[in-house]
C-alpha angles and dihedrals in degrees: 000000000000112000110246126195136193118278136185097267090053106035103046096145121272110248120139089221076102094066089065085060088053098042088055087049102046100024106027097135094042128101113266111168123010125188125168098307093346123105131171122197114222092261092038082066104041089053086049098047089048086053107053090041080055087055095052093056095048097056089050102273109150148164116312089012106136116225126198137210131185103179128119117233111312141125102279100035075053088058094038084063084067108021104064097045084050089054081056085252122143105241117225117184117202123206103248093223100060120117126246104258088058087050109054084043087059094049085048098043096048094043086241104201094181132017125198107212126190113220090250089068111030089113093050092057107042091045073057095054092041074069091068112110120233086249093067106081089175121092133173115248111229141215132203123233116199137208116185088192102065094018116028094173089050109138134142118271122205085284088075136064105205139338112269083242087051095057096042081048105056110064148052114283087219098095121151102215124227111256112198124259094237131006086247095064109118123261125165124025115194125179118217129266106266111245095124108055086247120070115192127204117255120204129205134185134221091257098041075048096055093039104051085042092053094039091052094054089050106051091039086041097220115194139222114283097007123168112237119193109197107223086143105081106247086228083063100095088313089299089304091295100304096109086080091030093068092054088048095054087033083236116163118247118219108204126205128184096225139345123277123159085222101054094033090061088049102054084047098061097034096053094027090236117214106190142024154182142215152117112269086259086077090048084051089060107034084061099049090041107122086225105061126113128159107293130244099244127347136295122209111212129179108207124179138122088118142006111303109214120244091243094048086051096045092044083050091051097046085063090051103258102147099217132204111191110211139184135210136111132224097276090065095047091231147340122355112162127047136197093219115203120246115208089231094061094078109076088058123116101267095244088061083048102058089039085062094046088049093071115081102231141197139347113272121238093268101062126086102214144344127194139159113223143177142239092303111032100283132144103243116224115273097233089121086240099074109087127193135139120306116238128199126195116180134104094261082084118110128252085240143255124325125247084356111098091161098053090046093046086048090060095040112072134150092358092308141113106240102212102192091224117119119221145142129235122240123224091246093057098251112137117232115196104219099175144337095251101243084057089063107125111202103200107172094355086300120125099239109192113219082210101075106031080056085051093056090046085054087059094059118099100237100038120112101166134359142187140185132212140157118264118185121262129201096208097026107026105230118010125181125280123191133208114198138180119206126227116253118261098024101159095199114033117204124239124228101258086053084056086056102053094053096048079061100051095058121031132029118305098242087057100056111119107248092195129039123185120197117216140175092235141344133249123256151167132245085277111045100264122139103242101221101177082070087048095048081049091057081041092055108045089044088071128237119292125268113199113030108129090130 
């Protein structure tokens, strides 16, 4: 056959920036963006969105520049998703609930020129640029967003060079956004969430951006017009994607400063929402909330980040949430894995049922391969006993991590992506995470996963949250040792050795927890997510245990 090559017509490079000019065509009247009494048409945010990129430019923002944002979901953080990557800009998301120390690593560390900062957090940041050292001449310029609802005064000091709405409001909306050079270009750079003490900086291309957008709608088969409520923080891998995936479905996205049961199950009544996201730490509480009763219709929610337990997915479910458990990790920019629903499952008891969505599944479609493999390389049997580290292969993977050739070198091996996670693979070929590798407790010489001893805690009554790390043991070298919250409004609280027993009751022997502390609350990241590294820290100061034979 005649040898054909690319041309223009056929190559232009992969970003899904194109699917906001879409949505303004096919979708202009439409909502776009709602927050509190504020609501955008599809048009009304892709002019917005022009102008501010036209802005940028204007101000000296250019290709490979990297721009910050530390904002929580709301409108403008939403445009921003769009906006700086228009202006040619690299986007990089920061978890609102750093402190200031991290933060001012990671300005330093990106080469921020330029910061978006919403009101909420202006001290914040510039208690993280007063970290600078006097070495370090260049500074980030800032710019004030502001929120009349929560701040009606705000307005930028001498620290700030415009208002957000100053900026979006100065130029023509005629901007012919910058479209990258090659499909490769970098585009978004997300550090990662923040439950080991050193975040590293993930980049992502334009095409790794459009595939994992386009592979998330599929497998979760969003349809047109949907109504997204963003309970996942948008700095939390670009919202998994679905910051771009709305404007490609032309959904409404129904924006909300921070999570709260109360007003979650408000916005959901009064805008009859349709999807959305979270770690099971928002299904926990979605469940316990006092507020919550059996929902109109129901709501799809893709939850992942870490194993759900068996009994948080079965209480979800029992509201009405229809829930799709998904796996993937900041380096792959979303979800990756699926445990995708078979129709006989159904008629299965509904404990059977939640055990199955618990596991994390099977590669989207999206996605090349996905293995589990040993000490050398090896596939591992798939006898769901035999655990070794989880591999991903696809072109949702990231480029890799910024300024750390090593780190990324270390993940990527024998032409895969190394994904530091422990699991076993099914017979029927679904993937369960039993641990992330460094969470591994060895008690006795057995592999004890934190995972499921956590997913027993969650069944008991009183338990709000639980988590499992190693502490050190004098007879058994490391032993189990359990933190626990307790619900609200639990009338007799259990003691530890009451823990304990049922621990026994429910799970091996050599897995039982010897030690349970009992805390108001447990501490997490942005996202949800336990932050273990503090708890093995707690572990660790208490001393190893003495007397723990049996």
């Amino acid at each position: 056959m005649e040898q054909l090559k690319p041309s223009a017509a056929n190559s232009s490079p992969l970003t899904p920036l194109g699917f906001l000019d879409r949505a303004a065509t096919a979708y202009g009247d439409t909502p776009s963006v709602i927050y509190k009494d504020t609501v955008f048409t599809w048009s009304q945010t892709h002019r917005r969105c022009l102008q501010l990129a036209s802005a940028l430019s204007a101000i000296g923002i250019a290709r490979g520049h990297v721009v910050s944002a530390v904002a929580p979901n709301i409108p403008a953080m939403y445009e921003l998703q769009f906006a700086v990557p228009f202006a040619g800009a690299i986007l990089n998301n920061i978890n609102t609930r750093l402190d200031a120390h991290t933060i001012s690593v990671i300005l330093r560390h990106s080469n921020s020129t330029l910061v978006f900062v919403d009101c909420a957090s202006r001290d914040l940041v510039l208690q993280a640029l007063s970290l600078f050292p006097p070495q370090h001449t260049q500074r980030p310029l800032l710019i004030l967003i502001t929120d009349p609802t929560i701040e009606p005064q705000a307005s930028p000091t001498v620290d700030f060079i415009d208002t957000y709405e100053g900026l979006v409001n100065k130029v023509d909306p005629n901007f012919n956004w910058v479209r990258p050079n090659s499909e490769w270009d970098p585009m978004v750079l997300n550090y990662t969430s923040g439950t080991t003490s050193s975040p590293k900086g993930v980049v992502h291309c334009h095409r790794g951006a459009f595939m994992i957008t386009v592979d998330t709608l599929v497998d979760w088969a969003v349809p047109k017009n949907p109504v997204y409520l963003w309970t996942l923080p948008l700095f939390h891998g670009n919202g998994w994607s679905l910051a771009w995936g709305m404007a490609a479905v032309g959904g409404t996205n129904v924006c909300v400063r921070k999570f709260d049961a109360r007003i979650v199950y408000s916005l959901i009544n009064r805008h009859h929402v349709t999807h959305m996201c979270g770690a099971p730490i928002v299904l926990n509480m979605l469940t316990n909330s006092p507020d919550n009763k059996p929902l109109q219709k129901p709501v799809h929610v893709l939850t992942g980040g870490a194993p759900p337990p068996a009994a948080v997915l079965h209480r979800t479910e029992s509201l009405g949430f229809a829930v799709n458990h998904v796996y993937g990790l900041t380096e792959t920019g979303g979800p990756v894995v699926t445990c995708a629903w078979k129709e006989k499952w159904n008629r299965l008891p509904a404990t059977e049922r939640a055990r199955l969505k618990a596991r994390q599944g099977v590669r989207t479609v999206g996605m090349t391969e996905l293995d589990v493999v040993g000490p050398t390389g090896e596939s591992v049997r798939r006898d769901g006993v035999t655990v070794g580290e989880v591999v991903l292969k696809g072109g949702c993977v990231m480029l890799g991590y910024l300024k750390d050739p090593e780190e990324t070198a270390s993940c990527f091996k024998n032409g895969w992506f190394y994904t530091g996670d422990v699991g076993v693979m099914h017979e029927d070929g679904y993937l369960e995470i039993k641990d992330r590798s460094k969470d591994v407790i060895i008690s006795g010489g057995e592999n004890v996963s934190s995972v499921e001893v956590e997913s027993v805690l969650y069944g008991h009554v009183a338990v709000n949250e639980a988590a499992v790390v190693a502490r050190a043991d004098v007879y058994w070298g490391e032993t189990p040792c359990a933190f626990v919250s307790l619900k609200e409004g639990v009338r007799e609280k259990p003691t530890e050795k009451e823990i304990i027993e049922y621990c026994r009751k429910n799970m091996p022997r050599y897995m039982v927890p010897k030690t349970v502390v009992f805390k108001d609350e447990l501490p997490k990241t942005s996202t949800g997510k336990i932050q273990k590294f503090t708890l093995k820290q707690i572990a660790k100061e208490m001393g190893p245990l003495m007397l723990s034979r049996v």
